[in-house]
N, C-alpha and C positions, 0 to 999 in steps of 0.2 A: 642915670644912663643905664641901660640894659641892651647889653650886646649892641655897642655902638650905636644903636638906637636913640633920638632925643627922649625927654621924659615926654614932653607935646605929644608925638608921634605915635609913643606906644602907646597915651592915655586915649589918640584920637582910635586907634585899632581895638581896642578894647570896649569904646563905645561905639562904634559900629561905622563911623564916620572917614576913615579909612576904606574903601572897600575896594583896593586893589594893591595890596601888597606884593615886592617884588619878590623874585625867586630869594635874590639875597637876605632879603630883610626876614624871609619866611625861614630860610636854613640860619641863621643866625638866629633866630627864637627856639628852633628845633636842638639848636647845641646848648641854650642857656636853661633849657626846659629838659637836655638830657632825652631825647625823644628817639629811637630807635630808628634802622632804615625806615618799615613799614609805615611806623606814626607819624616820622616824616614824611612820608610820600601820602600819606592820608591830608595831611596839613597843607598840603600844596594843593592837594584837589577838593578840599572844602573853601579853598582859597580860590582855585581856578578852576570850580568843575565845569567838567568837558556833556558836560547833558548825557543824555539817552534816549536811542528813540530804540523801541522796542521791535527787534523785525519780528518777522513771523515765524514763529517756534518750528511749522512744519518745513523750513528752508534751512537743509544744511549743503555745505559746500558741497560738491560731488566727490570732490576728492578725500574728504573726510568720510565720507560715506563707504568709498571704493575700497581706502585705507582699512574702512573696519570689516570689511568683507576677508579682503585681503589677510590682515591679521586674525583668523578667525580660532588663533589658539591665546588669543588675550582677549581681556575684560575694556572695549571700548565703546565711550559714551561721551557726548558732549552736553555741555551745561553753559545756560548764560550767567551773568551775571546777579538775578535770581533765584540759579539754580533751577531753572525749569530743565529738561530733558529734553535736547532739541534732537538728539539722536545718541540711539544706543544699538551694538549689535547681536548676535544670538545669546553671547555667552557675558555680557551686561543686563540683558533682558531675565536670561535663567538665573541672575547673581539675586536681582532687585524689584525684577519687573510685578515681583508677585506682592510685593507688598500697596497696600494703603499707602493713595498720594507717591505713588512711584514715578509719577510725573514732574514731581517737584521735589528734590533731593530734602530740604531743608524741613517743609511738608512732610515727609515721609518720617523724619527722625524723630518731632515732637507730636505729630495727632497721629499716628500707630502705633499702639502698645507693642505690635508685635517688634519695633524696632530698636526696643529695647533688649530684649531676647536675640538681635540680628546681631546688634555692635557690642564684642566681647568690651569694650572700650567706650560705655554710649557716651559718657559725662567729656571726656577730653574730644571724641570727635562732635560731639553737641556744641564747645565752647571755639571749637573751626568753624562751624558750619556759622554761627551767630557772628562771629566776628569778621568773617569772609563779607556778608549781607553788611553789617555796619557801614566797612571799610566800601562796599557797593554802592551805601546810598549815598556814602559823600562824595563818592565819584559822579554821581549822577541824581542829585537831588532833588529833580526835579520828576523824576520815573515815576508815574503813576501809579504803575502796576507792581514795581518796588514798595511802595508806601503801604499800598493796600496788602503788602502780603506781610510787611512787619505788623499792621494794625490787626490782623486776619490772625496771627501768631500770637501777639499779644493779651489776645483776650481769649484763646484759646488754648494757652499754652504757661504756665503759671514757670513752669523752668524758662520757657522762652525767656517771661521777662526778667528772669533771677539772671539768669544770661546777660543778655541784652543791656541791663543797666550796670552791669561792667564796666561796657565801653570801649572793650576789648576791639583792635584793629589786626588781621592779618594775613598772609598771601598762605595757600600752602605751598608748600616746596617736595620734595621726592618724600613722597613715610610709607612707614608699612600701618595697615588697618588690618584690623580681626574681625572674624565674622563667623557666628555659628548660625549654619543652611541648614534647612528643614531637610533637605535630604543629603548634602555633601557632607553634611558635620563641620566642625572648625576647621578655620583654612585662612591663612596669612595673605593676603595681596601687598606687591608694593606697589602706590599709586604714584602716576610719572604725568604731571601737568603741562600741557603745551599749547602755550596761550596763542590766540587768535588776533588775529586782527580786523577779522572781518564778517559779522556787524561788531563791534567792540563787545569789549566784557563776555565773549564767546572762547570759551577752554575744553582743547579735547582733553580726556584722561585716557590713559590706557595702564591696565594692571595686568601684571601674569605673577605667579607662585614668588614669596616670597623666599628667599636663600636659604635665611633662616628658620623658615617655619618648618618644622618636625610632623612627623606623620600622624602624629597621634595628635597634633595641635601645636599651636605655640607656646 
């Protein structure tokens, strides 16, 4: 027995023959496997994922739009679940915009050298960026345009796959990021995630100066 589980049942889920495990029977492997909120909630949605249809990059809300107008002394930008850049405002454009691949957050971090020089932090926000996408495609594994952009990474990107084969799952939550600008110099953002619901896997960010960060840097 494992986690109330018959021995039948778990041998049928392990060979594939199983292919609709319940909520329960999925949080009860999740406890017996020690599996964290996030890994959990990965495990349900490799179990029940919800598809993806990809809407079209150049369509963001309005009111996300108006929002970053409005907030025009914060860093905002939205991202799908790709990470493509479906809308950014002046002072997210002046943060990022200038970089290779500034369309594609993830893009940008591993095929532009210069973004190594960007994130005082490149190796820890590299292993968010990779596990954000993981945790993507089992939500939606059936995303074309996802696949293609981990196979597109993959052979271009030799950290990607050092990353990557991890296996690393995770959401980000409120942190601070570092960053040295070609012309601001170092400068702390704390980045503030406010998930969407509509098309899915759409999150605005918004950053302004971090508390902590010191004038001379962090």
């Amino acid at each position: 027995m494992l986690a109330s589980l018959s021995a039948d049942y778990y041998t049928r889920l392990e060979q594939g023959r199983e292919r609709s495990p319940s909520a329960q029977v999925l949080n009860a492997l999740a406890q017996v496997f020690q599996l964290g909120p996030e890994a959990t909630e990965y495990l349900h949605e490799l179990a029940h994922p919800r598809g993806c249809k990809r809407g079209p990059i150049d369509h963001v809300n309005p009111t996300v739009a108006q929002l970053g107008k409005d907030l025009d002394h914060l860093v905002v930008f939205t991202t799908n679940r790709c990470m493509d850049v479906a809308y950014r405002n002046s002072l997210a454009d002046a943060l990022h915009g200038w970089l290779k691949h500034s369309d594609n957050l993830i893009k940008m971090h591993f095929l532009d050298p210069a973004a190594r020089e960007f994130y005082l932090d490149w190796e820890s926000e590299a292993l968010f960026r990779v596990a954000h996408v993981r945790a993507a495609a089992g939500m939606a594994s059936g995303d074309r345009h996802l696949l293609a952009l981990v196979d597109e990474l993959s052979v271009e990107s030799a950290d990607f796959r050092r990353i990557w084969d991890r296996h690393d799952v995770r959401a980000r939550t409120n942190e601070s990021i570092r960053y040295r600008h070609p012309e601001v110099g170092e400068l702390t953002l704390s980045m503030r995630p406010s998930p969407s619901t509509a098309p899915p896997g759409r999150i605005s960010w918004s950053a302004a100066p971090s508390p902590a960060a010191r004038p001379n840097g962090p």
